[in-house]
N, C-alpha and C positions, 0 to 999 in steps of 0.2 A: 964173909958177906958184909957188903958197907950197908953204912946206915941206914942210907934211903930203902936199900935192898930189906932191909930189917921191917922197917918200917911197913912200909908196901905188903908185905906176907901177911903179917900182925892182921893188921888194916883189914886187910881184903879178908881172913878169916872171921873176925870178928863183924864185919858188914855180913857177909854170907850168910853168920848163925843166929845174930841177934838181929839184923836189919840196919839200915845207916843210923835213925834215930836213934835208936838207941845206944849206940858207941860215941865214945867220946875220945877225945886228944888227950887228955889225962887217962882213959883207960888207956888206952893203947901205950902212952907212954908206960905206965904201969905195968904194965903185963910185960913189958923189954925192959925192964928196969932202969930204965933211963929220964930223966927230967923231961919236963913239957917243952921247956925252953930250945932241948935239942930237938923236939918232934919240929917244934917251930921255925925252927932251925932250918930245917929239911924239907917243911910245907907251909906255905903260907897261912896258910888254912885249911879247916877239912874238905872243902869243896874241892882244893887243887889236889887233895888226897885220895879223894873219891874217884875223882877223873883219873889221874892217874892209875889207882890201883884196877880203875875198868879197861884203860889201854891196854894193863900186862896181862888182866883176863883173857881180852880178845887174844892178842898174839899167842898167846897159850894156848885157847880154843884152835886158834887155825893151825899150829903147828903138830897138834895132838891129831887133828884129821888126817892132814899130811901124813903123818906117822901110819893112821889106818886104814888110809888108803892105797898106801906102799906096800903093807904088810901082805894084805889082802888077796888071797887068788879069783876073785869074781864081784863083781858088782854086787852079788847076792850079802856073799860074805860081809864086805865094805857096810852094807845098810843095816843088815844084824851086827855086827859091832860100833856102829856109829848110834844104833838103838840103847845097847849096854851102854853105852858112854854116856847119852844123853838121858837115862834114869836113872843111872848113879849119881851125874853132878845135879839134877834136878831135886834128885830126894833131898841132898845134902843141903841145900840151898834153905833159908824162911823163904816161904812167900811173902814174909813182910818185906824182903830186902829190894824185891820187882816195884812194889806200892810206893816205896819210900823215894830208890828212882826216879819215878815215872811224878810222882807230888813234889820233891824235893829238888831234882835237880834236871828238869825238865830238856834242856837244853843238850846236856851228857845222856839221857835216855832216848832222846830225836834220833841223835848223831850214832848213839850204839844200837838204833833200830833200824835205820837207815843201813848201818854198813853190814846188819847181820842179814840185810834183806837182797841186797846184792852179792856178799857173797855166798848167802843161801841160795838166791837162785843160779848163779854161778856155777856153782858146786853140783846142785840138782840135773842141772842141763845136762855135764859133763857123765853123771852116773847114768843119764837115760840112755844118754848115746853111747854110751860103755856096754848097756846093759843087751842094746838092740844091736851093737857088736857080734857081742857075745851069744846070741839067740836067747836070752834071758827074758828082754821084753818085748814085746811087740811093736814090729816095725812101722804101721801104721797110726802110732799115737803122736799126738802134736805136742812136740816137746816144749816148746816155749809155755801152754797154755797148761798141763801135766803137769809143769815144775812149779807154775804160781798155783796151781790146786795144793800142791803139796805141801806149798809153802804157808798157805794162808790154814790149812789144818793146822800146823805145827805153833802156828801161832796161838789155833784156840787152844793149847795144853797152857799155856801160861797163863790166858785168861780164868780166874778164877770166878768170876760170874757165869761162865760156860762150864766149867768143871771146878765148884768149892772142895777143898784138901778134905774137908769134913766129909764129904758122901762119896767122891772119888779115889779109887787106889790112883794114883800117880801112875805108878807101874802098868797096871793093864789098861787103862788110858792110851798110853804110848806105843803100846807092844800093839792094842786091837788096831789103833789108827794106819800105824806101820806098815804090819801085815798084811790086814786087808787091803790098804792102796795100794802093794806090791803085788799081791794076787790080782788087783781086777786089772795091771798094766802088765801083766808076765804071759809068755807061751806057754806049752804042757812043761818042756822043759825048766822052764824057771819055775813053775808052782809044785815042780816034783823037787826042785831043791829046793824051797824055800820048807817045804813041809820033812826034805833030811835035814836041815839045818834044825828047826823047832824040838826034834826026836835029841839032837842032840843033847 
């Protein structure tokens, strides 16, 4: 693994669990055993570090969906395992590290909301019409205006003024929003698997 590659890992675990503020070029260096001089080396600065290590996020996010929605035999499937996916990486996450973002590097938080917003609804589009394919959902729901419902839900799981980590589980947060907005868009058919899938 090169450097940079090194670096970027480090990086981005240590953002994830402590939050940006609180990491530093010296930890980081620290923790790879290596001098600051060569982190510096390799990043101008944390800010180019930051940005960076969010660009290899995203591509990792998309290419992990890709992966389950290949997998997947049904749209049903796809949205229960894109659910697992996304309260695993959520629990693991601070929420300090969304705050810190969004106050710190305002500019890299636009641009990673922006691009998660088109290709969230992107993504949503293509599973509605997968879904009404498949007889899953219903074919009379307006997909363009479904997907930005869906989207702008998913958004308040991250807002922590709409749901604080203190009184909210994370997990059934995700799982009621989920579900229930797959039930009230599903035929008999889809809410008779969406309720084999939960048994599971």
């Amino acid at each position: 693994m090169e450097i940079r590659e090194r670096i970027i890992e480090e990086a981005t675990r240590q953002f994830l669990q402590y939050g940006i503020r609180n990491v530093t070029m010296d930890g980081i260096a620290e923790a790879l055993g290596m001098s600051k001089r060569t982190v510096y080396e390799a990043f101008k600065d944390k800010s180019a570090l930051v940005h960076q290590c969010i660009e290899i996020l995203s591509q990792k996010h998309k290419c992990r969906n890709d992966e389950i929605c290949s997998a997947s035999q049904n749209v049903i499937e796809t949205i229960f395992l894109y659910m697992q996916e996304g309260i695993k990486a959520m629990n693991a996450i601070n929420p300090v590290f969304f705050r810190d973002m969004e106050k710190l590097y305002p500019k890299t938080w636009e641009n990673l909301r922006k691009n998660n917003e088109k290709e969230g609804f992107n993504l949503s589009v293509e599973l509605l019409q997968k879904g009404i394919k498949e007889g899953f959902f219903r074919s009379e729901i307006n997909i363009p205006i479904v997907a930005k419902l869906f989207l702008e839900q998913m958004n308040l799981l991250a807002d922590e003024k709409v749901f604080p980590r203190d009184e909210y589980n994370y997990t059934d947060v995700f799982q009621n929003l989920t579900i229930n907005f797959m039930r009230g868009i599903s035929t008999k058919n889809g809410i008779e698997l969406i309720d084999t899938m939960l048994v599971k």
